[in-house]
TITOR-546796 format. One record per residue: residue in three letters; x, y, z of N, C-alpha, C in turn. Coordinates in steps of 0.02 Angstrom, whole numbers, plus 50000, padded with zeros to 5 digits. Atoms other than C-alpha are relative to their C-alpha. Layout:
BEGIN
ALAXYZXYZXYZ ...
END
This chain:
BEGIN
UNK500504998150051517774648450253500265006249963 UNK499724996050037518394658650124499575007249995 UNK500274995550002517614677250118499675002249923 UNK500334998250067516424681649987499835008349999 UNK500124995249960516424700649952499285003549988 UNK500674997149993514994711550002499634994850051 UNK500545002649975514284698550101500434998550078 UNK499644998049922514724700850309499624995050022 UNK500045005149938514474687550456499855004450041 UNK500354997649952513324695250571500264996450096 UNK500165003649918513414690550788499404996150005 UNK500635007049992511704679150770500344995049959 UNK499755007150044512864669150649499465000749959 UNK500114998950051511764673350506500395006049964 UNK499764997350022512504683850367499515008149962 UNK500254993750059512164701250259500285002049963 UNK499725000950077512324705650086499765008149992 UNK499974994050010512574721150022500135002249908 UNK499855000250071512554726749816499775006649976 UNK499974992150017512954741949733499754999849939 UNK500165000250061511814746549576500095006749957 UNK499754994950025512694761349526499565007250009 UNK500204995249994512214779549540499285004450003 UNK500364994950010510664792249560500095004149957 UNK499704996850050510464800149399499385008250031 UNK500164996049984509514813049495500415005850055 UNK499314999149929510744814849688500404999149977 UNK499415001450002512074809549605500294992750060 UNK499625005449944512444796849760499774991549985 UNK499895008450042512864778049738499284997950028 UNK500505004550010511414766049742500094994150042 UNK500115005949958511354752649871499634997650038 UNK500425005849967510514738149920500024994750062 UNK499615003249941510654729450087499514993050025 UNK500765004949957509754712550152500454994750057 UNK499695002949942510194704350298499644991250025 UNK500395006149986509494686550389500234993149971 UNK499885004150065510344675350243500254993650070 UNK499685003449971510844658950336500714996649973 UNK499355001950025512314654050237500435005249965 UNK499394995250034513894664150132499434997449918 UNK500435000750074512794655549963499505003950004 UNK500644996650031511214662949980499885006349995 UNK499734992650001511934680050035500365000849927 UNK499644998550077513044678249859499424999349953 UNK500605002350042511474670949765499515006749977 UNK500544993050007510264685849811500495005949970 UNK499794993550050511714697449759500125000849928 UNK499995003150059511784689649594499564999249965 UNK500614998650009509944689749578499795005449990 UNK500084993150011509854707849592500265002749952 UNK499274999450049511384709849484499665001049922 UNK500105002650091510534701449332499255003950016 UNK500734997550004508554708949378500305008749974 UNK500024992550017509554728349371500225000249925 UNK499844999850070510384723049199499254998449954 UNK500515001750030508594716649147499405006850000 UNK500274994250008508004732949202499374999450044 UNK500485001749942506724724449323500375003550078 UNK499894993949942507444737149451500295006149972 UNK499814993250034507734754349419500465004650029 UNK499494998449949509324766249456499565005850053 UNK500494993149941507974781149556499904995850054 UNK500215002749947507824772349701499775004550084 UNK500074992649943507914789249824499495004849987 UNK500694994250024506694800549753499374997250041 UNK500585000549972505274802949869499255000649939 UNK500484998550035503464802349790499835006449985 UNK500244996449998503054818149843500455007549938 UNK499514994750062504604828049756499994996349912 UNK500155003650092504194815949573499245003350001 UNK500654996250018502324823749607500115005649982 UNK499974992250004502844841649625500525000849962 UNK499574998550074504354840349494499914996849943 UNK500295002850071503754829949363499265000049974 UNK500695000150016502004825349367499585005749993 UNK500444992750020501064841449398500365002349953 UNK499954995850054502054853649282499804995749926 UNK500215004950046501884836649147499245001949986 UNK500544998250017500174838749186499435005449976 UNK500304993250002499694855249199500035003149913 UNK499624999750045500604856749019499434994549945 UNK500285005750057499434840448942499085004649992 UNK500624999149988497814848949005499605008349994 UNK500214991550011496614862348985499815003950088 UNK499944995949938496444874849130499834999050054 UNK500594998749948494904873049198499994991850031 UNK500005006749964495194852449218500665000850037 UNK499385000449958496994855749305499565002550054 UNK500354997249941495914868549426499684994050030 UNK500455005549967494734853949477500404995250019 UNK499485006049986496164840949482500345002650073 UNK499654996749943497074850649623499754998550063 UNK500225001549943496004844749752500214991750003 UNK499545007449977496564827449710500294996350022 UNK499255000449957498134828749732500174999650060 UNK500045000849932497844830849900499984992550034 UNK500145007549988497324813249917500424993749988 UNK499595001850017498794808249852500645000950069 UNK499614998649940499724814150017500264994250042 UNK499785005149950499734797450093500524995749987 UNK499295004250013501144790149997500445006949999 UNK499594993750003502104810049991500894997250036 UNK499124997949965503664805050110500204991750002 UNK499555008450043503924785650014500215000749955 UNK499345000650074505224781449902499454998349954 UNK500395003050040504334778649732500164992950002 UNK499685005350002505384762449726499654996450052 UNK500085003949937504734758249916499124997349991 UNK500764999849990502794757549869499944995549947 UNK500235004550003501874743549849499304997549998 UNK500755002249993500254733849812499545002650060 UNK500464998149917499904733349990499725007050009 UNK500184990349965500094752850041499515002849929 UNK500384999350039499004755049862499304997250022 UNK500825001549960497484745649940499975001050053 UNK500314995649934497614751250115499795007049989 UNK500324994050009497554769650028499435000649981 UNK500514999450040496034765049921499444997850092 UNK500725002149942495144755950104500055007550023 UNK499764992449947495724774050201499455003049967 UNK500374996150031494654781550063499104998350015 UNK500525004249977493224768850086499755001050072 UNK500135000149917493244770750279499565006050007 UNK500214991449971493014791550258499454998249974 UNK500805002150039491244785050151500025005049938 UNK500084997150059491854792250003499904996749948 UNK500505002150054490924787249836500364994649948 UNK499555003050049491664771849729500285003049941 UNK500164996650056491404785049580500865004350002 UNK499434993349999492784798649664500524996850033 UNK499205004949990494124784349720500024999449948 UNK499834999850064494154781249551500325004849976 UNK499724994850036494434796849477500815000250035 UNK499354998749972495834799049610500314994149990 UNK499335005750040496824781949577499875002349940 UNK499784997850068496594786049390500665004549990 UNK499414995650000497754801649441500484997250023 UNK499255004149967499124789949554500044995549941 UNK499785004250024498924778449398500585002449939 UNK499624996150059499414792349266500855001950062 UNK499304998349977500864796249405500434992750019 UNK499285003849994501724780849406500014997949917 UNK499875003750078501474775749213500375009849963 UNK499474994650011502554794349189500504998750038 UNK499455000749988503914788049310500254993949972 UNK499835006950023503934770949217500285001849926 UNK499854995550066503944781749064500825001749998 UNK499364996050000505584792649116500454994650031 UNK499585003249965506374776549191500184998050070 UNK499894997849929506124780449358499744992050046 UNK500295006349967505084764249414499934995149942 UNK499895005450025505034746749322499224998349959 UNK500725001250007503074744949326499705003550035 UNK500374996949975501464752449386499704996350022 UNK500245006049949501004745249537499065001750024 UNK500805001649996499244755749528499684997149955 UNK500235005850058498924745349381499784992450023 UNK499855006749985499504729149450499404998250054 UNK500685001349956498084732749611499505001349971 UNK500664997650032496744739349494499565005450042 UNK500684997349968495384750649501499535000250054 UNK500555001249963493914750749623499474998449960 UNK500425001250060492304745449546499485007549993 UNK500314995750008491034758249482499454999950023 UNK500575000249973489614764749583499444999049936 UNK500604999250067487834760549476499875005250007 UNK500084994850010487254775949408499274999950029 UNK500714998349990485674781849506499915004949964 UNK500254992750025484734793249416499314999450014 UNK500664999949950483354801049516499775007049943 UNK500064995350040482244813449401499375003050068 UNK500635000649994480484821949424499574999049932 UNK500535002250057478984819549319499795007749970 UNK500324992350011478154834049229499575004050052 UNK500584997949964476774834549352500395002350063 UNK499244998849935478404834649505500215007449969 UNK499684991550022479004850249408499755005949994 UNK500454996050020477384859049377499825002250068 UNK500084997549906477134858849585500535003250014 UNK499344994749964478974866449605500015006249967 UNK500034995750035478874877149463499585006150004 UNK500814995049988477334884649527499775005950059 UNK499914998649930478064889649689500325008449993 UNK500024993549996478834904649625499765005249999 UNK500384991850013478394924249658500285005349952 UNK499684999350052478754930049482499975008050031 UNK500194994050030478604947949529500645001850053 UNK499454997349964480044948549663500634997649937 UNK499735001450063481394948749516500814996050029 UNK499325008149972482864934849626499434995749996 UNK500475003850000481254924349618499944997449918 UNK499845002650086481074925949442500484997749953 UNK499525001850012482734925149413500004992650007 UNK500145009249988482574905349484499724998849982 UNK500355003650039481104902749401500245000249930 UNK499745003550052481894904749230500394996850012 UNK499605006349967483264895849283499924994649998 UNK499955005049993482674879949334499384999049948 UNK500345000250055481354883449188500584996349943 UNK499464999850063482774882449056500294991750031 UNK499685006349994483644868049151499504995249984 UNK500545004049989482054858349163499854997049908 UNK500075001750072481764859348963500455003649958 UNK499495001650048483444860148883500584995850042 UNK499755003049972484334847448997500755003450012 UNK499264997949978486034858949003500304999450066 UNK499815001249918487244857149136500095005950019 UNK500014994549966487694870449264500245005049961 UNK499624994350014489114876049204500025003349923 UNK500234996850052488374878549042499575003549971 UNK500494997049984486974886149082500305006350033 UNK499684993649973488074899549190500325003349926 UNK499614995750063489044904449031499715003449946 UNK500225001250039487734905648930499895008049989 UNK499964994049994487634923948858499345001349946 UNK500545000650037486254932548777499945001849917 UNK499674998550079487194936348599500054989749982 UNK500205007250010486934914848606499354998549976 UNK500805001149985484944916048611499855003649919 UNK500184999250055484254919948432499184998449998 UNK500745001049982482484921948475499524998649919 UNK500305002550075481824921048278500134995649995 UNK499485007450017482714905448247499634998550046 UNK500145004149918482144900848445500504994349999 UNK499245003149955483964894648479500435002150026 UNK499434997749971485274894348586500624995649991 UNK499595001750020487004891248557500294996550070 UNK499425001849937488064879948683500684997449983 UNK499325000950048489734883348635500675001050067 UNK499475000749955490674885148812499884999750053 UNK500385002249926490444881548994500435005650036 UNK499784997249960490934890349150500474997350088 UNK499745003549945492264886449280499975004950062 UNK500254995849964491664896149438500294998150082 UNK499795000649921492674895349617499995004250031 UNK500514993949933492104911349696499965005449961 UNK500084996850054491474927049632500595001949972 UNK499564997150012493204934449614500204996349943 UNK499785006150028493754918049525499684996049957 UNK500375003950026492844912549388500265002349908 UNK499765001050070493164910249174499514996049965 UNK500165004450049492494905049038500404995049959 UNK499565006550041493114888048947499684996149953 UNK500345004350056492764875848810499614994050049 UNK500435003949984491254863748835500464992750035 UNK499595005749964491524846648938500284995949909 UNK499785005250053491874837748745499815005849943 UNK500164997050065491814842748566499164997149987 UNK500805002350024489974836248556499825002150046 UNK500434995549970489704848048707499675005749952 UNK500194993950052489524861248566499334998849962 UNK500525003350013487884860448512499315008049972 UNK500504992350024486404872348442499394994450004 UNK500805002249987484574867448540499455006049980 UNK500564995549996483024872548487499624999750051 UNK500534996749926481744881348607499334998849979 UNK500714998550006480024879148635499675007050019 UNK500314993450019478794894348602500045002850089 UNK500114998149922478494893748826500765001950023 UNK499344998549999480404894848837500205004949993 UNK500104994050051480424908048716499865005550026 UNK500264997449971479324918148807500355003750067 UNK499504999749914479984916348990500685004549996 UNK499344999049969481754920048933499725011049973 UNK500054995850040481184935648848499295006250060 UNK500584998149963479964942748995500715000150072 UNK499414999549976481604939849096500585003549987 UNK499554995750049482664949748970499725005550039 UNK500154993849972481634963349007499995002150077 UNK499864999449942481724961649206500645003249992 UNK499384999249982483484960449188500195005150000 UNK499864994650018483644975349088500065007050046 UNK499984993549948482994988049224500394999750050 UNK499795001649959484104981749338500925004149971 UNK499514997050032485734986449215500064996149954 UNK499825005350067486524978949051500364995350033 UNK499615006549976487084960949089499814995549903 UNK499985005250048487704947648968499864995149994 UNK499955006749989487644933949036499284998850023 UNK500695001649982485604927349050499894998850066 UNK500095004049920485714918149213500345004450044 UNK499544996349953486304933549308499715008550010 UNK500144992549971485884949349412500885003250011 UNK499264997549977487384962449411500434995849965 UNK499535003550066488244951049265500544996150032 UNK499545005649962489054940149388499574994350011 UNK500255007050006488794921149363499704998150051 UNK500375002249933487524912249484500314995750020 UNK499715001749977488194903849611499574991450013 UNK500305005849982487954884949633499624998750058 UNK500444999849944487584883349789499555003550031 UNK500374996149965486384897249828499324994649937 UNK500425004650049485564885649670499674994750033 UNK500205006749964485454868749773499395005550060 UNK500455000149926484694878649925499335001749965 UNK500694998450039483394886749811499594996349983 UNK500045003949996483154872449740499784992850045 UNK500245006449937482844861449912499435003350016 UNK500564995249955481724877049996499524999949959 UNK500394999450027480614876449850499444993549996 UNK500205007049997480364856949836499714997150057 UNK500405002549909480004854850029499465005249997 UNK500794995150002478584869749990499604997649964 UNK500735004350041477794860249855499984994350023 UNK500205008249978477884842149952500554996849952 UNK500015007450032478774834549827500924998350024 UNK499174999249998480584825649824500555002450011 UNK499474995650006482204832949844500344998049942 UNK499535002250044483314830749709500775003349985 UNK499314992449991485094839649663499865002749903 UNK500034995850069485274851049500499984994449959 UNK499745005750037486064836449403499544996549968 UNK500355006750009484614826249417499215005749953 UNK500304995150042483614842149317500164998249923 UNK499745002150058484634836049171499574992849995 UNK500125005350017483914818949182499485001149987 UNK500884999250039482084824549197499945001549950 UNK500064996350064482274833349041500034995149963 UNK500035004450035482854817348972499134994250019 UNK500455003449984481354806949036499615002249976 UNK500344997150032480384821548979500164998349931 UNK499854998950070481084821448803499824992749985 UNK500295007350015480804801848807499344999050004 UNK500535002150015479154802748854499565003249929 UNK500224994650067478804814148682500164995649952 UNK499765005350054479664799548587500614999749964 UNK499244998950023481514806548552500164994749993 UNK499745005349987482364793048501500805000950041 UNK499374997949952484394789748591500375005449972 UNK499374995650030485394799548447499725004350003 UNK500284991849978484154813748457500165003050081 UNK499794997549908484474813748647500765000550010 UNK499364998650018486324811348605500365004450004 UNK499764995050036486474827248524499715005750059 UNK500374993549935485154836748655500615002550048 UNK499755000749931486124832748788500925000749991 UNK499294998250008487844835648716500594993150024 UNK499615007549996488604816448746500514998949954 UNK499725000950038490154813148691500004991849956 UNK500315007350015489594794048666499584996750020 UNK500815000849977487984787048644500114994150036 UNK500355005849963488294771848761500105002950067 UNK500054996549936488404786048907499165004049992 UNK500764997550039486614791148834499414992150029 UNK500385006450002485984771948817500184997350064 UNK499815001349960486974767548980499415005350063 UNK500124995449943486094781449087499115000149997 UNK500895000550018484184781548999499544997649970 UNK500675004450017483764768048947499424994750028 UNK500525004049936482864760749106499385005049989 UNK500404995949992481794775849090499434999449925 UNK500505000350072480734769748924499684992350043 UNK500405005449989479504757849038499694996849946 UNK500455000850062478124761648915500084999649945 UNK499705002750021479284758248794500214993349987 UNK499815007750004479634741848829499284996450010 UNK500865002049997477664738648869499914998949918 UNK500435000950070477204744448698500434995549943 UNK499585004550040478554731948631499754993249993 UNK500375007149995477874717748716499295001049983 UNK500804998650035476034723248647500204998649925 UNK499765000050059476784723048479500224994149997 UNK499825006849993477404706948504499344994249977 UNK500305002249990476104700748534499374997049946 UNK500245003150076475144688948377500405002049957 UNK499555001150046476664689248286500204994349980 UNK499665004050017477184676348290499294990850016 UNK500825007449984475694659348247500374994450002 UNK500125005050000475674645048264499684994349969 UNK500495005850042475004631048139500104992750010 UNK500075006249995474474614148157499894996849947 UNK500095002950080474444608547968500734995749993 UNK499545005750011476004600447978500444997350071 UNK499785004249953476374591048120500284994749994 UNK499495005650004477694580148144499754994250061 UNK500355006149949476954563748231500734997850045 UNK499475003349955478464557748369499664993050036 UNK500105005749957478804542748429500034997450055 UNK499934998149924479344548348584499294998150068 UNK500424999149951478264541148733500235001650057 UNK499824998649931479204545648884500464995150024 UNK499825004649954480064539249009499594995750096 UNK500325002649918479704529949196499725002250045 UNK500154994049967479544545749247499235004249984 UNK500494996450024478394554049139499344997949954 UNK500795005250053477074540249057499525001950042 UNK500545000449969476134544149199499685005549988 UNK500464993150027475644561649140499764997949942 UNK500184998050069475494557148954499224998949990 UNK500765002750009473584549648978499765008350036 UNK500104995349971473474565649074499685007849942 UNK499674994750050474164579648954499434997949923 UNK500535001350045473074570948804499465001350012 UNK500804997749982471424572248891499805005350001 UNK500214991350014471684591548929499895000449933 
END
């Protein structure tokens, strides 16, 4: 049998094939491919010939050594850090972490499979369909940048897809739910009052946290009765915190205040004042309030009036439910609420217009008549089936 080269005669009497696809344009070191098991000298030459023409087609790529973890930490992050604004790289960083479970595989070596066992791993810990998402989104942007620079062929988190998206609960309270929590505070201890404007302001101008922390009082234009929301706050401990641009360009926004609003913030001004000059509204000692001392406030108050628990977040929605039950229509709530697109508006609140859809079907209702002046006589009597009703159906 004549020798074919690259391809060796094993001791089980099957053969292995071996094929060189030229260099690491990263190591520098040659490129080779090895497969073993082949039962004949053809199919060992075949598969090397197969490979041959897939690396000229470019359906394999020369990076084949590069671990994931050194293409994360030399390409992708600085790439990213570089596409993005500050305060979303800060939040991304915990991601990355999650990304650890492919760190010490070849990009080349990873596969469908090890892509959905990482997504079940995630599933197992009972983390939220919502925040596997976000995190494959980030492994998807890191292989469609090594597919980019040449490095891999295709994106294999593409090829497994997404997870699906949790439904959006949205849990509010009612006015009458807010008027029992609201009621709970002791305006005269001034950290008390401090929370009661607070979750005053959240309650009726639906803002989010971190825009509500930023919010300064050279924003507030009490003649006018508006406030400006022109930037949010990225806050990871006191030491550690900045101001940044809104979540979207249609975070930017100028709400008007009601006269009780008005009031409150301005009866709070003056608390604040004896305390020292601060800028920032939502704040004793001019350092931003802290989320979480928010939620607990927030729980301890709600288990004192009986009602619900809810989380901050869901302060934003009441406001919308509120603003719906007044008759806003979606693009007015649109704009309230700072949405960068109204089908995250119509997607999120429009279950919440019951009486809405009541007074639709009331309205409906004798619209549409009915006349018997021109009737069309049919000749239709039935079938075998149904003659036996028609003496029936006439008599009613």
């Amino acid at each position: 049998m004549p020798k074919i080269p690259n391809v060796y005669p094993m001791p089980n009497g099957t053969f292995r094939a071996s094929v060189s696809l030229g260099f690491d344009p990263i190591t520098g070191k040659r490129i080779q491919k090895f497969k073993n098991g082949f039962k004949t000298q053809k199919e060992a030459q075949e598969w090397r010939l197969r490979m041959l023409a897939d690396f000229g087609k470019g359906s394999i790529t020369v990076n084949s050594t590069m671990t994931f973890k050194k293409f994360l930490d030399d390409y992708f992050i600085p790439d990213y850090k570089s596409q993005v604004r500050k305060r979303t790289f800060d939040m991304t960083q915990s991601k990355f972490k999650r990304l650890s479970y492919f760190e010490n595989m070849k990009l080349s070596d990873i596969q469908a499979p090890h892509v959905k066992q990482w997504q079940n791993s995630m599933f197992i810990e009972g983390l939220s369909n919502n925040y596997i998402r976000s995190v494959h989104q980030i492994l998807q942007q890191v292989f469609d940048l090594a597919v980019k620079l040449g490095m891999l062929s295709s994106n294999v988190a593409k090829t497994v897809g997404n997870v699906k998206k949790d439904r959006p609960k949205v849990d509010f309270w009612t006015v009458e739910e807010f008027q029992l929590f609201i009621g709970t505070f002791d305006k005269s201890n001034i950290y008390e009052l401090l929370y009661f404007t607070t979750f005053w302001f959240f309650f009726m101008t639906g803002v989010r946290t971190s825009e509500l922390q930023a919010i300064e009082w050279s924003k507030i234009d009490f003649e006018k009765g508006t406030v400006l929301i022109d930037c949010s706050m990225y806050y990871k401990n006191q030491k550690e915190w900045y101001l940044t641009d809104t979540k979207s360009i249609s975070g930017v926004r100028l709400l008007y205040l009601d006269d009780d609003t008005l009031e409150h913030l301005k009866y709070w001004k003056k608390a604040q004042s004896q305390i020292g000059e601060c800028k920032f509204v939502f704040s004793i000692a001019d350092s931003p309030l802290v989320k979480s001392t928010l939620k607990r406030v927030l729980k301890s108050h709600s288990d004192y009036a009986k009602i619900k628990s809810i989380r901050i977040h869901d302060l934003r929605h009441s406001h919308a439910s509120f603003m719906l039950s007044l008759g806003m229509n979606d693009l007015e709530m649109q704009n309230r609420l700072g949405h960068a697109d109204i089908k995250t508006t119509l997607g999120t609140y429009s279950h919440l217009r019951p009486n809405a859809m009541k007074e639709v079907a009331t309205r409906m209702t004798g619209k549409v008549v009915v006349s018997d002046n021109n009737i069309r006589k049919s000749k239709f009597n039935g079938n075998q089936h149904t003659k036996k009703f028609q003496s029936k159906v006439l008599s009613d």
